[in-house]
Structures are given as C-alpha cells and as structure tokens.
GUMI-962008 format. One record per residue (C-alpha): z, y, x; residue number from 0. Coordinates in nm, 3 decimals. Layout:
N
<r <Z, Y, X>, NUM>
...
END
This chain:
302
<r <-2.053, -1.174, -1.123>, 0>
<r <-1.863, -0.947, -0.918>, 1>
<r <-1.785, -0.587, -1.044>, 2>
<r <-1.918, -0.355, -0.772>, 3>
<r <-1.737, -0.015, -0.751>, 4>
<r <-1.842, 0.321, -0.651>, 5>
<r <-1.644, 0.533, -0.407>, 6>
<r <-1.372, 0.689, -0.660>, 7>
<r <-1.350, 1.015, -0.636>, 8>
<r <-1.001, 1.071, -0.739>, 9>
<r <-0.920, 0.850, -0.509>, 10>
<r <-1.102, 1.031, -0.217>, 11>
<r <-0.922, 1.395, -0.327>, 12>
<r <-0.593, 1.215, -0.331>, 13>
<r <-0.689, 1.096, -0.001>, 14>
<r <-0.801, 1.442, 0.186>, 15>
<r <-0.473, 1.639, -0.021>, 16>
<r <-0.297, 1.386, 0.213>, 17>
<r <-0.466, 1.470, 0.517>, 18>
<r <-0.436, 1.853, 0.480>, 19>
<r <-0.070, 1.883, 0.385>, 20>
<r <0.080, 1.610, 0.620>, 21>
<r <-0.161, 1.856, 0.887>, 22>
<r <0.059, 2.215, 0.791>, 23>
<r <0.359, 2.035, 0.775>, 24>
<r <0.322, 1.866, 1.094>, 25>
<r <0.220, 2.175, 1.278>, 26>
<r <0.530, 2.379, 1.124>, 27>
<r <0.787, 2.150, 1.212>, 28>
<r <0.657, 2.124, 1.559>, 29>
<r <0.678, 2.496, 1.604>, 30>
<r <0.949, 2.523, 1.433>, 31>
<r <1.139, 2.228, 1.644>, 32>
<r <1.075, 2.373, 1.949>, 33>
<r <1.182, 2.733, 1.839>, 34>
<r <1.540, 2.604, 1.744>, 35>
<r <1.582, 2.273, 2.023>, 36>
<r <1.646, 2.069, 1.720>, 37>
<r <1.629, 1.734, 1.808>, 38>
<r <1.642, 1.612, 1.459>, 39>
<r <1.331, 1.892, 1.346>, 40>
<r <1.144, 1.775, 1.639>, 41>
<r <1.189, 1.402, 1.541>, 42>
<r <1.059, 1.507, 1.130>, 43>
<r <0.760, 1.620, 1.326>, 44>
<r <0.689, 1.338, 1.515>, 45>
<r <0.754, 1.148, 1.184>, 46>
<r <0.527, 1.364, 0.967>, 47>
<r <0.287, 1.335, 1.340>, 48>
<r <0.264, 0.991, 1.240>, 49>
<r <0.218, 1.031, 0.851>, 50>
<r <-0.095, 1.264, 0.935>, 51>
<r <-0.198, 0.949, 1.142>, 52>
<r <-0.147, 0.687, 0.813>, 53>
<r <-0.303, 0.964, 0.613>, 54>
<r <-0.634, 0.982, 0.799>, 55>
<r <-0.638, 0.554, 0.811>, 56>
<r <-0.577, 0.562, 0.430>, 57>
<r <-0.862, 0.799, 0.413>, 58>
<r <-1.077, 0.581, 0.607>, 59>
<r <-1.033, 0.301, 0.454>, 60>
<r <-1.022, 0.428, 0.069>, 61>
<r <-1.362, 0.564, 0.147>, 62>
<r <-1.499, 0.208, 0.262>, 63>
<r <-1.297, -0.063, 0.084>, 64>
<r <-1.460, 0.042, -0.250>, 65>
<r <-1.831, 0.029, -0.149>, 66>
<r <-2.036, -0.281, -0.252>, 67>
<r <-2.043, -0.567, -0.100>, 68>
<r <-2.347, -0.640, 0.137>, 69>
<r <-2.488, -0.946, 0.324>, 70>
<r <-2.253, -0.951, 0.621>, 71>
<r <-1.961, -0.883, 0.366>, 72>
<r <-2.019, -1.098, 0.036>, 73>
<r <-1.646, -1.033, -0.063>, 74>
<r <-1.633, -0.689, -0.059>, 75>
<r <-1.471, -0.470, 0.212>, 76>
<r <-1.132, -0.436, -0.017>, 77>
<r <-0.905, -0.584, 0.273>, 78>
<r <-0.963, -0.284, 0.511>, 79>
<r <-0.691, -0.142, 0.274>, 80>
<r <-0.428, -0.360, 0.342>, 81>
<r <-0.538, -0.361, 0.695>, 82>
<r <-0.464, 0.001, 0.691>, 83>
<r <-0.125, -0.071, 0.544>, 84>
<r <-0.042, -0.266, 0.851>, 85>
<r <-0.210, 0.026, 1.060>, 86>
<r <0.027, 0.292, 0.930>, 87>
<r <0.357, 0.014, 0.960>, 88>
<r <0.268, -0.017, 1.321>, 89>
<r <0.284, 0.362, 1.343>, 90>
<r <0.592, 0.421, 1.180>, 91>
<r <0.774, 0.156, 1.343>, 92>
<r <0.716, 0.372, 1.680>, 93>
<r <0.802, 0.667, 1.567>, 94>
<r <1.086, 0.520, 1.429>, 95>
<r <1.191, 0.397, 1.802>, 96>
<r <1.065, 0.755, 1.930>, 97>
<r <1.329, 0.928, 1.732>, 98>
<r <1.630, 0.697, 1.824>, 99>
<r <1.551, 0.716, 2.203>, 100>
<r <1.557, 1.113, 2.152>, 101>
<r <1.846, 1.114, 1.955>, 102>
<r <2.050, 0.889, 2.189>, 103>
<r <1.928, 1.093, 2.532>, 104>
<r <2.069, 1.417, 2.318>, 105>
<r <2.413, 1.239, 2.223>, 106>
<r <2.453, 1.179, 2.585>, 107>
<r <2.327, 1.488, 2.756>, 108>
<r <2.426, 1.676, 2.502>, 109>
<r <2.163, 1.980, 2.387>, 110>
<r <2.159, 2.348, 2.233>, 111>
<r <2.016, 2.452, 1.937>, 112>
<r <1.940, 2.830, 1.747>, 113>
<r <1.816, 2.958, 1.474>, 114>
<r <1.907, 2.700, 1.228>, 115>
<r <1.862, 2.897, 0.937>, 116>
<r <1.471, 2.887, 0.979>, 117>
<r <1.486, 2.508, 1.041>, 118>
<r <1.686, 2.451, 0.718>, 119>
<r <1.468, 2.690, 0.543>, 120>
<r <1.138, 2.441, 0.664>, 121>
<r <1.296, 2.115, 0.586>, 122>
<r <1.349, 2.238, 0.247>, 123>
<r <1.026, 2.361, 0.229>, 124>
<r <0.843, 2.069, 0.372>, 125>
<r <1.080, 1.837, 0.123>, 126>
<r <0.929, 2.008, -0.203>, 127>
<r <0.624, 2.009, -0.087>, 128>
<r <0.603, 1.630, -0.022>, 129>
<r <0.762, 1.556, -0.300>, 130>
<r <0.497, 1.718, -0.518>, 131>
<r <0.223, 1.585, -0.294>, 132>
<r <0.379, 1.208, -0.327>, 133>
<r <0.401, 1.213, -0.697>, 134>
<r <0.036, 1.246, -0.720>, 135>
<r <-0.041, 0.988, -0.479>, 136>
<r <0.187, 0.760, -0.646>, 137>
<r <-0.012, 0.809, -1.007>, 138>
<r <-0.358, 0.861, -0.856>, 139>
<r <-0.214, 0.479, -0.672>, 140>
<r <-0.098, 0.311, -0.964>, 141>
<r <-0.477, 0.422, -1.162>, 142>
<r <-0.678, 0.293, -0.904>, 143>
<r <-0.485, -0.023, -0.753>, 144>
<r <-0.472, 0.146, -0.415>, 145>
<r <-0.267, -0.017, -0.148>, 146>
<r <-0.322, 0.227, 0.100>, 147>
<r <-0.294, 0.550, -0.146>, 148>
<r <0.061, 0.312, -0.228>, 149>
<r <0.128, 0.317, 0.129>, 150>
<r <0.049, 0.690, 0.176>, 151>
<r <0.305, 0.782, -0.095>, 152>
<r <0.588, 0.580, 0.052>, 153>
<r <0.559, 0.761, 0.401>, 154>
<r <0.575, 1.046, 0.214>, 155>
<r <0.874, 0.951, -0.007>, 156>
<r <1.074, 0.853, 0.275>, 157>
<r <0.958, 1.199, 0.428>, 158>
<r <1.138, 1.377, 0.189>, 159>
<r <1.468, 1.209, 0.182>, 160>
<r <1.429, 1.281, 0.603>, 161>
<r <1.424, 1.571, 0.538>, 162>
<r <1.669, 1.648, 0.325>, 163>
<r <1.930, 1.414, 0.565>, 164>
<r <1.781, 1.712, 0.846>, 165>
<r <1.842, 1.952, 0.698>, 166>
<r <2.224, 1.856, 0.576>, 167>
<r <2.250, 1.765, 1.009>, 168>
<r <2.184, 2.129, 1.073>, 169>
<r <2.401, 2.288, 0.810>, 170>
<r <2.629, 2.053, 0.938>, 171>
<r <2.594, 2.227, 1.274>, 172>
<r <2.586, 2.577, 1.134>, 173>
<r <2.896, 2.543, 0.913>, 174>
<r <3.090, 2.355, 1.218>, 175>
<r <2.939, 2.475, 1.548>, 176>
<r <2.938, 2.103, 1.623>, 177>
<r <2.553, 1.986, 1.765>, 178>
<r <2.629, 1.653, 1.791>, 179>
<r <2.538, 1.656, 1.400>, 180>
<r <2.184, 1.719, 1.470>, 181>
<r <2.142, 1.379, 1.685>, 182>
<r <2.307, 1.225, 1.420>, 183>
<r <2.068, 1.356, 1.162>, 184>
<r <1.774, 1.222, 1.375>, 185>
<r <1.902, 0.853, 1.383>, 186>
<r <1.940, 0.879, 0.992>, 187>
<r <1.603, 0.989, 0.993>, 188>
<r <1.515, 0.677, 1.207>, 189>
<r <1.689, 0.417, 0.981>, 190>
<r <1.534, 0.533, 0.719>, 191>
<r <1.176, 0.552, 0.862>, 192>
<r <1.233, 0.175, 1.048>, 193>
<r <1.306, 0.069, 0.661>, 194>
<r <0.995, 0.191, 0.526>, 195>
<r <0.768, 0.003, 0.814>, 196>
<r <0.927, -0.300, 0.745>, 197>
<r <0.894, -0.253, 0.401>, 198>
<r <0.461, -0.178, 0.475>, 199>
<r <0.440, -0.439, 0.698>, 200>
<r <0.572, -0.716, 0.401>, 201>
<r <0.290, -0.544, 0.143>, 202>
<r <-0.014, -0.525, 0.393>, 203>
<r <0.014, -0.886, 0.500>, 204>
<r <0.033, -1.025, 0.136>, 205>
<r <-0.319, -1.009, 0.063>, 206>
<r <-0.418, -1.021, 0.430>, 207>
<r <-0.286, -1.413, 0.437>, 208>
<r <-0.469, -1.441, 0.072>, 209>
<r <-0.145, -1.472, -0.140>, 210>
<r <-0.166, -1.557, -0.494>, 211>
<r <-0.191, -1.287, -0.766>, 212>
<r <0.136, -1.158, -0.916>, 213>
<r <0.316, -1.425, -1.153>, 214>
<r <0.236, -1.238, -1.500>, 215>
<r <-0.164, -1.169, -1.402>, 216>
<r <-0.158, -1.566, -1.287>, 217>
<r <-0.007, -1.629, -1.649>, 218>
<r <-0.251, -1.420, -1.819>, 219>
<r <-0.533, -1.681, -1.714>, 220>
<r <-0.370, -1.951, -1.793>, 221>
<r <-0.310, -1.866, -2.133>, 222>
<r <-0.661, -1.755, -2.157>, 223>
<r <-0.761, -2.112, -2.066>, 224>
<r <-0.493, -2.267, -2.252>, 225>
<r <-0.574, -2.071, -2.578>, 226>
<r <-0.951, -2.204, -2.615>, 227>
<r <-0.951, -2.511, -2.749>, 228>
<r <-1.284, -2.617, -2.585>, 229>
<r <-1.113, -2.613, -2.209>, 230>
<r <-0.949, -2.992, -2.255>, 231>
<r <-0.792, -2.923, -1.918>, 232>
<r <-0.789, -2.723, -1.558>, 233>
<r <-0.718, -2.729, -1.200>, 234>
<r <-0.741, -2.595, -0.893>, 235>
<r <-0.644, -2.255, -1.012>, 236>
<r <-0.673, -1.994, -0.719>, 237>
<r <-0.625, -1.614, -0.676>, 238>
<r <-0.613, -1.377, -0.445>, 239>
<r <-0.653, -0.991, -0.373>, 240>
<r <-0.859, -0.802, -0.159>, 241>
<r <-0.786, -0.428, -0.164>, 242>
<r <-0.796, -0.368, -0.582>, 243>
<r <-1.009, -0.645, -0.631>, 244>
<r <-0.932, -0.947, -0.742>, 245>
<r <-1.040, -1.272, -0.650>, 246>
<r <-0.991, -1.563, -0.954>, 247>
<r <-1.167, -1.975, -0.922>, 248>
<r <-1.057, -2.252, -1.127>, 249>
<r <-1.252, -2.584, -1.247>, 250>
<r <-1.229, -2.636, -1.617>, 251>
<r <-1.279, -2.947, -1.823>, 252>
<r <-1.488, -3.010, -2.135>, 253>
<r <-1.611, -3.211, -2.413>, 254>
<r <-1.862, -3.485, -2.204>, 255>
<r <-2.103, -3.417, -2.518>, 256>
<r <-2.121, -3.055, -2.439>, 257>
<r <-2.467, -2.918, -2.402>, 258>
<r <-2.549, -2.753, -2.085>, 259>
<r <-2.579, -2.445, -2.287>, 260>
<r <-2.303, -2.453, -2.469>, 261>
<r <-2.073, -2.531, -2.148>, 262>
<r <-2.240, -2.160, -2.019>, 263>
<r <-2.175, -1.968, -2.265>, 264>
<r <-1.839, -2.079, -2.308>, 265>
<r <-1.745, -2.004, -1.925>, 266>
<r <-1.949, -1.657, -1.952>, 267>
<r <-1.720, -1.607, -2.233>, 268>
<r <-1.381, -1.699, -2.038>, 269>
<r <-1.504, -1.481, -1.751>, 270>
<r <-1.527, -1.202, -1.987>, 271>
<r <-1.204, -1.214, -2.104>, 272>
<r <-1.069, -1.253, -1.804>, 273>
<r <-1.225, -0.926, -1.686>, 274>
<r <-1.106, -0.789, -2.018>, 275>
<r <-0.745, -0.859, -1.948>, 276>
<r <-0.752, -0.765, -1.552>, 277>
<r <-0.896, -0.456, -1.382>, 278>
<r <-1.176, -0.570, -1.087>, 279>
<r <-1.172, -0.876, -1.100>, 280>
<r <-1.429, -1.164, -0.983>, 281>
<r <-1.411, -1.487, -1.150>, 282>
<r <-1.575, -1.797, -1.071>, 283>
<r <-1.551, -2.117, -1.326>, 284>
<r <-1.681, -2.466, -1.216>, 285>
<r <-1.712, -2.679, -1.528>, 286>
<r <-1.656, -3.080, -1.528>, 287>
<r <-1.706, -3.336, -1.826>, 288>
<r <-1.344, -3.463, -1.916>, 289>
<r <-1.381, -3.816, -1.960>, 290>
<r <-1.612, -3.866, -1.640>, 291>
<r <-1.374, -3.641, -1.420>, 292>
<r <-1.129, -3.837, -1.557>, 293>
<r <-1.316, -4.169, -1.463>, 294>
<r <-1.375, -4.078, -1.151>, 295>
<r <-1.043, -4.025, -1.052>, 296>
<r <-0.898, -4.356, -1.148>, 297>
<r <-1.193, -4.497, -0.956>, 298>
<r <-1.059, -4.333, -0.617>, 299>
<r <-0.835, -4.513, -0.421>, 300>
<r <-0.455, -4.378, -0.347>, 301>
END
C-alpha cells in the first residue's frame, strides 16, 4: 500500500524563500556589476541568474513530486525531483562556461573597474544572506528527503564561498591597483561553480537510472527479514527511489503448511515494519512455499 503524501508545506515555504532571495540578490549584483565594470560581480550575478533559475525548477517540482499518484502515474510523480536536479546541473554548468569566457576576454583586453567599495560591501552582504537562507534549506532538506530542496542548498552554498573569493578579487584590486585580480576572482568563481554541477549531475541521475537504496536502509530490510523466524529464506531483493519515496520488492519463503491467512498477516506485518524503520516507503512482498520453490528449482534445467 503506498503512502500517499500531501503537498508539504514546509517544504513549499522553503521553496518560495528560495525564489525571493536568489530574485534581490540577483538584481543587486547586476546593478551593482555594471556600476563598478566588475567582471567578477557581473559573473556572481549571472551565477546567482542561474540559481533564481534552479530555484524556480525546485519550486516546480517540490510542488508536484509529492502529490498522489494517479492513473497515468501509478508510481508517484517523485522523479520530477531528481529531474530537476539535472535541470539546475545543466544550468550551472553554463554559467560556469559563461564566467570563464568573460573572465578570459577581460585578462586579454584588459578592463576598468570603480567603486569597489560598494561591490565588496554587496558580496558580503549577499554571502550572509545565503548563508542564512542555505542553512534552512539544508534542514527543511534533510526533514523532508528533498533532492531538489538538497540541490537548492548546494547552489547556494557554493554561492557563498563565490562570493567571498569576489570579494577578496576586488580588495585585491583596491589594496594593489592591480585589475587583473578581478578576472582572476571570476575564474575561481567558475571552478568552483563547474564543481558543484558535476557534483548535481552524479545525485540527479542516481535515482533517475533506479539505483539501489543506500547500503544501511538495504541492511535494515534484510535484517527485518532475517530476524523473523517464519521467512525460511528471500530473493530478489530490489529498491529504488523516486523523489523521497521509496520503492522496496522482495519474494519471501515460508513454511509449505502455512495457511493462506497466516502467510498475509505475516507479510502485512513485515511491510509494517518496514515502513516503521524507513520514511515513505512502498513495499511489495510476494510469498512462495519453501519446499515447492525449492522443488521447482531443481526441476529446471541449467
């Protein structure tokens, strides 16, 4: 029996907090970029561009993947989350590109840049404010098994150490006088942002390709099994993931004298610890007489 979720609502506000601060700090370092022809401030805005972009695919797809499943969906829609994982890769992985093209046209036509006090003041500024903002993704993430709340944070994570590596670039160039330290600041920022995508791209397509569960929640059901001493044996274990819910089948073997009955309950009562022990999960136990099973395998040709 699968567990059909409502929408959460916590995860929804994390969600739209997203959207509305990677927005302002977009804006501000684009104005802010173009006031002081920093290449490096106008590279953190088309990086936090791009986070507003994964922000508003995370918030599409939190608001779907939890509904119920439906006829042309019997699974559930949980995937669209790590679809919109590999969304938000694709995007950073271009801005990432973006920002060293710009930063190696600057390093060889060289540029001005003014004002830097007001561009160090908004990196700093932007820097606490994602770092607040990525904290609570990052524990609003972990409560509700969201990969693409998970994928929101990272961006901004790796947003704040951008900025901060910015904002040392144009102190750099205030202290010195030297602006080749602001095209340098821009290719950190690019290293660190081609990093994260790969990093996205490697957790999106894990469930995507139906990978198994983690090692210690595949352990978990065996021991389950392993513990009651009516399942004589198993097989054909099989899990996967789909968004936070998870997907578990295995065939079980009992006593050949078991009563149809008795062989329910006991698999409504292995389901139920199974639920017990993992969050969302769907289970799905096909039940075999031992000695037949048995039987029957001898009697098939290798």
């Amino acid at each position: 029996m699968a567990l059909n979720l409502p929408v959460s609502g916590e995860k929804m506000g994390a969600a739209r907090l997203s959207v509305v601060s990677n927005t302002l700090i977009t804006l501000l370092k684009l104005v802010v970029g173009v006031w002081t022809g920093s290449v490096a401030i106008l590279s953190e805005a088309v990086h936090s561009a791009t986070d507003l972009l994964a922000a508003l695919i995370a918030f599409f797809a939190v608001r779907v993947s939890d509904t119920p499943p439906d006829p042309q969906h019997p699974y559930g829609h949980g995937k669209l989350e790590s679809v919109s994982g590999a969304a938000e890769a694709l995007l950073i992985f271009g801005a990432g590109i973006y920002i060293i093209v710009a930063a190696v046209q600057a390093l060889v036509g060289g540029h001005e840049t003014r004002s830097l006090g007001w561009g160090i003041g908004v990196m700093a500024a932007t820097a606490v404010a994602n770092t607040l903002v990525a904290r609570h993704l990052f524990a609003v993430a972990r409560r509700t098994d969201s990969l693409a709340l998970l994928a929101d944070a990272h961006h901004l994570s790796v947003d704040v150490w951008t900025s901060l590596g910015v904002m040392a670039g144009l102190a750099a160039v205030k202290l010195t006088g030297i602006a080749v330290f602001d095209p340098l600041a821009a290719l950190v920022v690019a290293v660190f942002v081609l990093r994260t995508a790969w990093g996205l791209t490697h957790d999106a397509l894990h469930p995507l390709v139906d990978a198994v569960l983690p090692e210690d929640e595949v352990r978990a059901v065996e021991q389950i099994l392993t513990h009651d001493t009516r399942v004589l044996s198993f097989h054909k274990l099989r899990t996967r993931k789909s968004g936070s819910q998870r997907h578990i089948d295995v065939h079980i073997q009992v006593n050949d004298d078991l009563s149809l009955r008795d062989a329910h309950a006991l698999t409504e009562e292995l389901e139920d610890r199974m639920r017990e022990t993992l969050p969302n999960v769907e289970v799905v136990i096909h039940t075999e007489p031992y000695e037949e099973e048995r039987r029957h395998h001898e009697e098939i040709p290798h």
